[in-house]
N, C-alpha and C positions, 0 to 999 in steps of 0.2 A: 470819846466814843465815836464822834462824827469820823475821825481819821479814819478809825477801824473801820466802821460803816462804808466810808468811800472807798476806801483799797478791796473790799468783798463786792462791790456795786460791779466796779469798775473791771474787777476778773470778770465778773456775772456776762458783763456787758461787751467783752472782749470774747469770750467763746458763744456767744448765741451770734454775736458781728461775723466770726469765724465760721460757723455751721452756717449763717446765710452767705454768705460768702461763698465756702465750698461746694452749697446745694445751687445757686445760680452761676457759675465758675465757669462759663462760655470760654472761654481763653484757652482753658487744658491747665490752668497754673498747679503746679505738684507741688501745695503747702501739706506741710506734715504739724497735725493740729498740736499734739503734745508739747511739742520744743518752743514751737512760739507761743505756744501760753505759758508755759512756764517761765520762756525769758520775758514778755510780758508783765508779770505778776511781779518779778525778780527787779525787774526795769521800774514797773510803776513804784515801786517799797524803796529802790535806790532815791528815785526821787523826790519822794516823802522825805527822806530822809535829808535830803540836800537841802531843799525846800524849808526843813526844819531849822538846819543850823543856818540857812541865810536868814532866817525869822530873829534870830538872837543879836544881828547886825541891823535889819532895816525892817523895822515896825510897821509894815504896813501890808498890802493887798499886794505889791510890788516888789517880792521877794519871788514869788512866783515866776517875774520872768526872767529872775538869775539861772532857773530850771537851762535856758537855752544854750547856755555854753557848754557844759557838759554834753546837752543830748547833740549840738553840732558836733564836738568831739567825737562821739561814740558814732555816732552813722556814720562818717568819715571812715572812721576804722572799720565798721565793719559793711561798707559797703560793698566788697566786693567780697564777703567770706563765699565760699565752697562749699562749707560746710553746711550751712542753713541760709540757700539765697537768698532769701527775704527778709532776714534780719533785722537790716536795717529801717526798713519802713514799719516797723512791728516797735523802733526806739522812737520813730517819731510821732505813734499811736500811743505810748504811752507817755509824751513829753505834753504833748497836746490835751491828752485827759486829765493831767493832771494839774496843770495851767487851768483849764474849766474848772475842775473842782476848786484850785484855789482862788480863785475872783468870783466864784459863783455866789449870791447870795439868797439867803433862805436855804442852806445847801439840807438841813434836815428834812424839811419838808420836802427839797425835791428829791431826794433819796426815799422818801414816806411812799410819795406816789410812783414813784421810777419803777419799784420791786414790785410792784403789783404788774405793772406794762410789761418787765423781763419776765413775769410768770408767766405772764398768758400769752407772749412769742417761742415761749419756752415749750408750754404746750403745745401749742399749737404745730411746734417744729416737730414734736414726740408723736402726736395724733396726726394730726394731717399729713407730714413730708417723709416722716419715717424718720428722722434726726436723732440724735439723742437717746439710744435705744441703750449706752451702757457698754459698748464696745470697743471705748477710747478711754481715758484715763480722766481726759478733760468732761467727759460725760457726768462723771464722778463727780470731781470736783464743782461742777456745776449744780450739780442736786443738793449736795451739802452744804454751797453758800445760798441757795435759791431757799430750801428749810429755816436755816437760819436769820436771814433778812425778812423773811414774811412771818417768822413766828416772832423776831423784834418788832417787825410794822405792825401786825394785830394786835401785841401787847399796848403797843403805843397807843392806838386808837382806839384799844375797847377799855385798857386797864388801866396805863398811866397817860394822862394827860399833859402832865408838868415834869415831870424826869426823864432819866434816858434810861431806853426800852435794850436793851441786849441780852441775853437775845427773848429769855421769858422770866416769867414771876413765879421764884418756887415758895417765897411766903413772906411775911408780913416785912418788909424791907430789904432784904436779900437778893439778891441778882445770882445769877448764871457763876458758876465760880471759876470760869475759864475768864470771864472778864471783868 
């Protein structure tokens, strides 16, 4: 469940990066929020995944930095796409978050306390700057991982103290049946 947990963190954490981003954006740069979060998301899950079957070859905390040849690879190739010119540095945001989450330790609890700090930059992007109003796709997406991670974190800390919290408690040992 931590996997789950990190790959939802880590979107969370990539579009509120992106809306401060775009709301301080001095430069003029023309990102198009939708395409890089999604290859983002697409990117971080590839890596998981790589990450996974390097785990089945070398048992330790150091499978993690096999992540790097692949994501050299892929900036390479798409450093100069047309298509979506920032591409590339959106493979090395997600090469690098997920390198942190796998050498991180105590990664639960930091994910326990992280979701509560995306809510209230989350808010605060919604109430104060005017962000996040719903008008993007990634807007979406962000409110229905930001639900979900905080309704796992309260569970965790008001109901179970000893198991894993995802996302709530529908009754006497039962979990959520999506997960």
């Amino acid at each position: 469940m931590t996997e789950v947990k990190g790959h939802l963190y880590a979107a969370a954490l990539f579009i509120i990066c992106m809306e401060v981003f775009i709301l301080s954006n001095a430069a003029g740069l023309d990102l198009n929020r939708t395409p890089h979060t999604l290859a983002f998301i697409s990117l971080f899950f590839f890596f998981c995944v790589v990450e996974y079957i390097c785990k089945y070859f070398v048992r330790s905390r150091a499978a993690s930095l096999f992540l790097l040849l692949p994501a050299i690879l892929l900036f390479f190739l798409l450093r100069n796409s047309e298509a979506l010119p920032y591409i590339a540095y959106t493979v090395v945001l997600a090469v690098v978050l997920r390198i942190l989450f796998g050498i991180l330790p105590r990664r639960d609890m930091v994910l326990l306390a992280g979701i509560f700090v995306l809510d209230a930059a989350a808010l605060y992007l919604h109430f104060e700057e005017g962000q996040l109003a719903g008008e993007y796709a990634t807007d979406k997406i962000l409110c229905v991982i930001l639900v979900i991670m905080t309704l796992a974190a309260l569970q965790k800390l008001l109901i179970e103290r000893k198991s894993q919290a995802l996302p709530f408690l529908l009754g006497q040992n039962q979990e959520f049946p999506f997960y």
